[in-house]
N, C-alpha and C positions, 0 to 999 in steps of 0.2 A: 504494500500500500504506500501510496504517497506520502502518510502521515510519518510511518515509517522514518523513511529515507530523512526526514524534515529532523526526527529525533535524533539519529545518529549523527547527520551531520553538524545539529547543534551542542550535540552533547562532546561531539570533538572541539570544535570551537572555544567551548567553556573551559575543556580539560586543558587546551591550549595557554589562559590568558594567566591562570597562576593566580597567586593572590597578592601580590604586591601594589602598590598604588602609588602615584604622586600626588602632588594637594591638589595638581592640575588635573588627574582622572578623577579625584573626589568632588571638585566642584563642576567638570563636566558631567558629573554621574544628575547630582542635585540638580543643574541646569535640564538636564533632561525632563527631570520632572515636572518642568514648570513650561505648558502647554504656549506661554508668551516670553519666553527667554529671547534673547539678543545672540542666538544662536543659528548657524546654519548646518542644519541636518540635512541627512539622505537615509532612512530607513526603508527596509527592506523588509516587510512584515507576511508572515506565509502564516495563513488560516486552515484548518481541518473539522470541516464539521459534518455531522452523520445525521441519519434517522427522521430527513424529509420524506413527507408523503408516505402512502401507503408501500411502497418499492423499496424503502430502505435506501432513498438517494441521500448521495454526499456530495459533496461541495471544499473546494477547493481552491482556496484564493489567496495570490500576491498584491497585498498592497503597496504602491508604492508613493512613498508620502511626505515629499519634500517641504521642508520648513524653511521661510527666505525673511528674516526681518531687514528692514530698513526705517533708515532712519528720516525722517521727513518733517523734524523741528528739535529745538534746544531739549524739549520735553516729554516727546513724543516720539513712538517707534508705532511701525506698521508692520504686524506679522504676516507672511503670508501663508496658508496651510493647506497644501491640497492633496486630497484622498485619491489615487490609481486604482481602480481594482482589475487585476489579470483573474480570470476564473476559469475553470475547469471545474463541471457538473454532471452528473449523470442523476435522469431519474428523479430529479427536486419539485416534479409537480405530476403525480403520478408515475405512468410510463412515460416520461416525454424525452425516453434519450438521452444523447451526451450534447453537451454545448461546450465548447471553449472561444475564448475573447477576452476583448474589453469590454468592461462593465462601465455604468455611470458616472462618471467623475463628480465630484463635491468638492467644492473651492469654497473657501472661509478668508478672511481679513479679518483682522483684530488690531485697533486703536490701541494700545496700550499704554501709559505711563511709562517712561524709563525709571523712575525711582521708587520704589513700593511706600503707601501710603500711608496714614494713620496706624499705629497697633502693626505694621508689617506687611497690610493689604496690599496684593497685587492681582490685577487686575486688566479684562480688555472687552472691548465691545466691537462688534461690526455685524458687518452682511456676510452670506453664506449663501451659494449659488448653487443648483442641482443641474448637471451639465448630461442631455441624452446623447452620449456618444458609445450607448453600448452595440455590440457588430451582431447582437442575436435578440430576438424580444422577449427571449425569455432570459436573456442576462441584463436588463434593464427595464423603466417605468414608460421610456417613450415619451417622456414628458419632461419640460424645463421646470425648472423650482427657484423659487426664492426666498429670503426671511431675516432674522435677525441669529446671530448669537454670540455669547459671549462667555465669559471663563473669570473665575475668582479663587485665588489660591492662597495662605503661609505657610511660608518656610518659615520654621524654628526649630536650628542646631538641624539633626538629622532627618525630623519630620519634614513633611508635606502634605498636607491634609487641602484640600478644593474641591472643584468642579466645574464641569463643561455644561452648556447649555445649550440646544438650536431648536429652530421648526423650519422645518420648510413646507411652502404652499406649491401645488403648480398651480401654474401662470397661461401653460402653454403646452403643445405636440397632440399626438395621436387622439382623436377624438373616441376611436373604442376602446383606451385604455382606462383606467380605472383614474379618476382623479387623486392627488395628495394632500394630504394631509399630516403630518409626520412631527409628532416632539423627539428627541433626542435630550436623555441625559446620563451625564458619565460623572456621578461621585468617585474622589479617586483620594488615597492614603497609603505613602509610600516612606520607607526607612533607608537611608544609605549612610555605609559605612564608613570609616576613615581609609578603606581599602577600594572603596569604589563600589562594592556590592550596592546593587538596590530590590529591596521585598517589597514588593507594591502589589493592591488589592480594587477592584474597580468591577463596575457594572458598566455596560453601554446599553442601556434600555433606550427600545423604541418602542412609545405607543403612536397605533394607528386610529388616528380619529375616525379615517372612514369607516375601519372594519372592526373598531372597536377592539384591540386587541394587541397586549404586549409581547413583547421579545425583552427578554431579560438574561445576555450571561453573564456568571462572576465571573472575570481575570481573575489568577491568583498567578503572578509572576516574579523569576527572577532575574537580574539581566546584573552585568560587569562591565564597568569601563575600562580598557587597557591601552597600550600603544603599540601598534605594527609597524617598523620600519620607521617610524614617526607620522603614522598617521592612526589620527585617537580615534576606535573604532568601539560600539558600544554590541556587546551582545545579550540576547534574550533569550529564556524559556518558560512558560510554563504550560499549566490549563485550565482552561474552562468548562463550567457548570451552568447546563442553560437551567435558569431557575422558573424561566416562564417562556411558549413560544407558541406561534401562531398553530391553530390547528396540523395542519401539515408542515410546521416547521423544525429546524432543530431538536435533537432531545440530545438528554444525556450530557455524555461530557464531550469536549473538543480539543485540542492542540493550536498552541500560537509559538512562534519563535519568529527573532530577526534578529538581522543586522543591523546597526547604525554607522553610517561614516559620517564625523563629524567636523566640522569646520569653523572653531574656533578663531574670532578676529585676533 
């Protein structure tokens, strides 16, 4: 199984980075946690999940999910954060076969603050865009989206305690497809160590207004910051637990691992 291959290859990876740290893996570890960091990333995020529909369909997806701030006043940084989905599916809506492609891209900006606020508050707000560029209609909605959201986080010492917010409406595309309606939210609570380890714990629940109905799984992951050759590269694993999912969606548990390459100014 694909799931497989995704385990051993990360779990070389891990065995690879050691446990040693710089103060500089330690505070890239912590910048990672922080969804509006002054950082530029390139993750590399491979998804496994089972037990769609009546078939026993899995699903299989690369995200790929570059993070770009800029700077655009004395006080003020603009994130930019956008979601790739690469997928591979068989079976995710009864019989309906294999699909692979690209999935729907979702693009976010975030206003943030450069210097956290009151009490340690940080903080961003923006637009969030649903982009129909998937190559199958059964790997995408067919339809443009748009909305608001925004993200509120502290760090204090090792912790990380926040959260991510969106919705998106559509706007626009395919008139037999089902219209959107969508909240998104990602409570998230993360530990890193003076070696760079991070233990982080997170939901990405979607409820559906139209169809009345949640997707809910817990993250429970681990991931290490290290250095290759000198370039600081962050890696992840762990699993997920769908606690809630659409009738035919999801069940059970799932697999997540990635990469990160980062790009510290």
């Amino acid at each position: 199984m694909q799931s497989d291959a995704f385990k051993l290859i990360f779990a070389a990876g891990l065995a690879l980075v050691g446990t040693s740290a710089s103060a500089q893996d330690q505070d890239l570890a912590k910048q990672l946690s922080n969804p509006v960091a002054s950082l530029i990333s390139l993750p590399f995020q491979f998804n496994y999940d089972s037990g769609f529909g009546s078939s026993d369909g899995h699903k299989t997806t690369l995200n790929i999910q570059p993070v770009v701030p800029f700077s655009i006043s004395e006080d003020w940084n603009l994130i930019s954060r956008t979601i790739i989905p690469v997928v591979w599916q068989e079976d995710i809506a009864g019989e309906s076969g294999s699909q692979s492609g690209l999935g729907d891209v979702l693009q976010s900006f975030f206003f943030s603050p450069k210097e956290p606020g009151p009490g340690g508050l940080i903080w961003g707000v923006g637009p969030v865009f649903l982009l129909p560029t998937a190559t199958d209609e059964l790997l995408g909605a067919e339809k443009w989206g748009l909305g608001p959201t925004a993200v509120v986080l502290k760090q204090n010492g090792p912790w990380t305690v926040g959260g991510l917010a969106n919705h998106v409406w559509s706007v626009a595309g395919e008139d037999d497809r089902n219209d959107i309606s969508s909240t998104f939210l990602q409570p998230f609570v993360s530990y890193t160590t003076p070696t760079a380890w991070t233990f982080a714990l997170n939901t990405e629940s979607t409820y559906d207004w139209k169809g009345e109905e949640w997707s809910v799984p817990i993250n429970m992951m681990i991931s290490k910051v290290t250095n290759i050759s000198g370039q600081p590269i962050s890696f992840q694993a762990g699993a997920r637990y769908w606690a809630d999912a659409p009738e035919n969606g999801a069940e059970d548990w799932g697999v997540r691992a990635s990469i990160t390459m980062l790009y510290p100014k």
